[in-house]
C-alpha positions as CSV (number, residue, x, y, z in Angstrom):
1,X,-82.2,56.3,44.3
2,X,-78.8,57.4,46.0
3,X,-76.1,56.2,43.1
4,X,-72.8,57.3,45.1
5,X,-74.1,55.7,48.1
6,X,-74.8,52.4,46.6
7,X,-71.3,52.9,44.8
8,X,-70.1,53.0,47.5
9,X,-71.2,50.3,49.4
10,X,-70.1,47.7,46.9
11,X,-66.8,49.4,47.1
12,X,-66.8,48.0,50.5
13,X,-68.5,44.9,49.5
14,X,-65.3,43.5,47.1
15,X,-63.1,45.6,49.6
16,X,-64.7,42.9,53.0
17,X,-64.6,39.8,50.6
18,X,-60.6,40.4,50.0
19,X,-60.8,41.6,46.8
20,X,-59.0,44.3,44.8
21,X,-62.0,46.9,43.7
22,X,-59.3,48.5,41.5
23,X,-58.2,45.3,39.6
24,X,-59.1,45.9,36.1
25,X,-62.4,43.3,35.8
26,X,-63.6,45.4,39.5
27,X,-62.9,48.4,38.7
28,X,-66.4,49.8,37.4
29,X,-68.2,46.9,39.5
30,X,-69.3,49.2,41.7
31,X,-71.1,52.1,39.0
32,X,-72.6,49.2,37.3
33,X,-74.4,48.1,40.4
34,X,-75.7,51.3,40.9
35,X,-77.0,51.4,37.3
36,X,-78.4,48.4,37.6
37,X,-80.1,48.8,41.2
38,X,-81.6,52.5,39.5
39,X,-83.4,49.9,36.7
40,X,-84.3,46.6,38.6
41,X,-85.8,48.3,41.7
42,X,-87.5,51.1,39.3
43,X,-91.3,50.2,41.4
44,X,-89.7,51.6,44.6
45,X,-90.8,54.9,43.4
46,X,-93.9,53.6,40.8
47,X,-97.3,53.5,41.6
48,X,-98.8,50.3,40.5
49,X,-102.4,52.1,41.0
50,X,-101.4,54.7,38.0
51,X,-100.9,51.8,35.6
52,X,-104.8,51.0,36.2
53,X,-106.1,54.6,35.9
54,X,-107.3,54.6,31.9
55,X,-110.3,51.7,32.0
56,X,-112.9,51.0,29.4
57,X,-116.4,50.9,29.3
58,X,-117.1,47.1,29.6
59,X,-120.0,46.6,27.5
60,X,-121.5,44.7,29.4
61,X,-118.7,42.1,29.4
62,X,-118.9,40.3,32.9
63,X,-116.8,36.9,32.5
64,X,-113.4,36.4,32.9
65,X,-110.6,38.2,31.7
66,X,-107.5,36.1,32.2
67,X,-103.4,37.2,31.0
68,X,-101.5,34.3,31.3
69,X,-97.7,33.2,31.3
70,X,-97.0,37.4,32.3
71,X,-92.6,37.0,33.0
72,X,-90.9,38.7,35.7
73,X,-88.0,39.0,37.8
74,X,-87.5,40.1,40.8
75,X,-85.2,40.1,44.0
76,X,-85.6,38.5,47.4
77,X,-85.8,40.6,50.0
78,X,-84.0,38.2,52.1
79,X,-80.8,37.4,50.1
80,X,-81.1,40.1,47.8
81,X,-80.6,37.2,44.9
82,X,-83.2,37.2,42.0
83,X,-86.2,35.3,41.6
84,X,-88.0,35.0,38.1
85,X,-91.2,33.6,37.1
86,X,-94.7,34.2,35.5
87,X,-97.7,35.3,36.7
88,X,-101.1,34.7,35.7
89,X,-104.0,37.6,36.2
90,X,-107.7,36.8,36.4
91,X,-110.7,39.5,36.5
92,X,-114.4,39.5,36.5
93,X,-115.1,43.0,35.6
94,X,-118.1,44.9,36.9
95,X,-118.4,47.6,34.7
96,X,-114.5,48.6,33.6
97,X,-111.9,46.7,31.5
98,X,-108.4,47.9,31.3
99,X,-106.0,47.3,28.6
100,X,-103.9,44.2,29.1
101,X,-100.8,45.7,28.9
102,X,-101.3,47.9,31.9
103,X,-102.0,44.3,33.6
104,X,-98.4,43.2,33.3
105,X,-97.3,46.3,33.9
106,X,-99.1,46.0,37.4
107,X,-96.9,42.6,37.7
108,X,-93.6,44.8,36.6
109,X,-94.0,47.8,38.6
110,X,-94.6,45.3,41.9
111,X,-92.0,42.8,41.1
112,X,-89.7,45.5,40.6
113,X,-88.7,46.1,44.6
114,X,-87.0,43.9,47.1
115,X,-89.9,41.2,47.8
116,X,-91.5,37.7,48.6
117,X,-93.0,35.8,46.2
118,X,-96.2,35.8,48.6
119,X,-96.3,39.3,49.4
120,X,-96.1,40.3,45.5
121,X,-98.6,37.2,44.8
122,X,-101.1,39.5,47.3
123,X,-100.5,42.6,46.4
124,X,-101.1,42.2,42.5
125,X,-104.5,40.9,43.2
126,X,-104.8,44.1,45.7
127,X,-103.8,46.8,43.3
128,X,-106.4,44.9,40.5
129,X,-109.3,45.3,43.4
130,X,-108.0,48.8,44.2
131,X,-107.6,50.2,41.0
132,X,-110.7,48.4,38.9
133,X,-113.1,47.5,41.7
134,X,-114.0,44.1,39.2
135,X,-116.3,41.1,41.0
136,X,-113.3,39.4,41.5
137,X,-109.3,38.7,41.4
138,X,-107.4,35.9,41.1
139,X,-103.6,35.6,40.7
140,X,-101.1,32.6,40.7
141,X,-97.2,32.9,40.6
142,X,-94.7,30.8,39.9
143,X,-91.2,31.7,40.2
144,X,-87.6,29.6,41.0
145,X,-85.7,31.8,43.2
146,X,-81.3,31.9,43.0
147,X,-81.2,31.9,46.7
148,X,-82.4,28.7,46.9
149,X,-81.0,27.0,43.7
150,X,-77.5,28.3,44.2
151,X,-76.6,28.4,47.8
152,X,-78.3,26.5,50.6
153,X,-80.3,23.7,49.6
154,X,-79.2,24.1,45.8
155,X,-81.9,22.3,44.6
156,X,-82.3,23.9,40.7
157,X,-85.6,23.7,39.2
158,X,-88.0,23.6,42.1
159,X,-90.5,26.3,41.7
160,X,-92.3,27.8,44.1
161,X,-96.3,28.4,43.3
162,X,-98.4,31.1,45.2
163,X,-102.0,32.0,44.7
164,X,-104.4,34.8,46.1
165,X,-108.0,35.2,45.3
166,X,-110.4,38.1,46.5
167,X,-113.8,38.5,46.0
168,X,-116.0,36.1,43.5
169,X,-112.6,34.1,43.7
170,X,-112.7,33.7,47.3
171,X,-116.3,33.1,47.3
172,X,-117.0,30.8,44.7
173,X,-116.1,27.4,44.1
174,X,-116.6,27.0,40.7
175,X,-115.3,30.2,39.6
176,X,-111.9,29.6,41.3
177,X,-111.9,26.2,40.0
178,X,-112.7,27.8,35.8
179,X,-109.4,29.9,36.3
180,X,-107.1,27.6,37.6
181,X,-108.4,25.0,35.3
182,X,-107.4,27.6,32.6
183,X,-104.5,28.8,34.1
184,X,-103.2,25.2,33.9
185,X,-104.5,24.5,30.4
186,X,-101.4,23.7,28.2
187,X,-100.5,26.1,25.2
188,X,-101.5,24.8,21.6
C-alpha cells in the first residue's frame, strides 16, 4: 500500500472541500487515513485460499457444518463508505473439515477490499468450494451499508440480505431449505 500517496490525496481531499488541512483537528487527518486504509483494506494483498490450507480428516462427518452470526465491515466500492454486517457459512464436507476460525477469516480477508455486498456474498462461497472441495456451500449476508443510511435515501436500518449457494445447495431443495431454516433460527 502507497502511504505518502494516499497522504497525499486526502491532503487534497480537505484542500477541494475548502478546508484548512493544517488547522490543528486536520492536521494529521491525512497520516491517519493512510494508517487506516493499510488496516481496513489489509485482503487487497491476502489470499483467502491460504486461510483454508490446514484441513482435517473428516471422520466421516458428512452433514452440515454451519458458523453463524460471523461480523464484518467492509467498504463499498462505490462510495467508498462502510458497510457492516454478519455472514453465515454453511458446508457439507466430503472428506476435509477445517477449523472454524479459518472460516471467518475467509469472511475477513474478503470483506477487507473495496466491494459489493453481492460480489463478497459469491466469492466466500467460491473460496469455501476452492479451497475445501466440500458437497456443498451456502452463504447469506446481511449488512446495512452508510452510503445508503446517511446520504441519499437515508433510510437507517434497512439491511440488505444476499445469498449464494453452489453445489448440494444449488441442487437440493431440502438441503438449502435445513440451512436457511437454521440460519434463521433465533439464538437461546
Amino acid at each position: 500500500m502507497d502511504n505518502a500517496r494516499i497522504r497525499k490525496a486526502v491532503s487534497e481531499i480537505i484542500a477541494a472541500i475548502g478546508d484548512d488541512e493544517t488547522r490543528e483537528g486536520l492536521r494529521e487527518t491525512p497520516r491517519r487515513i493512510a494508517d487506516m486504509y493499510a488496516e481496513i483494506f489489509q485482503g487487497v494483498e491476502q489470499d483467502p485460499l491460504e486461510a483454508l490450507a490446514v484441513t482435517f480428516d473428516a471422520g466421516g462427518h458428512q452433514e452440515m457444518v454451519i458458523l453463524k452470526d460471523i461480523p464484518f465491515y467492509s467498504v463499498c466500492e462505490h462510495h467508498f463508505l462502510p458497510f457492516h454486517g454478519v455472514a453465515h457459512v454453511g458446508y457439507i464436507p466430503k472428506d476435509r473439515l477445517v477449523g472454524v476460525s479459518k472460516i471467518a477469516r475467509v469472511v475477513d480477508i474478503l470483506a477487507r477490499r473495496p466491494q459489493m455486498q453481492e460480489r463478497l456474498t459469491s466469492q466466500v462461497a467460491d473460496c469455501m468450494m476452492a479451497g475445501l472441495h466440500p458437497t456443498g456451500v451456502a452463504v447469506v449476508v446481511e449488512a446495512e451499508h452508510l452510503c445508503m443510511t446517511m446520504r441519499g435515501i437515508k433510510k437507517p436500518g434497512s439491511r440488505l440480505v444476499t445469498s449464494a449457494t453452489r453445489g448440494v445447495f444449488r441442487t437440493s431443495s431440502a438441503t438449502r431449505s435445513e440451512f436457511f431454516s437454521l440460519v434463521r433460527e433465533e439464538k437461546r
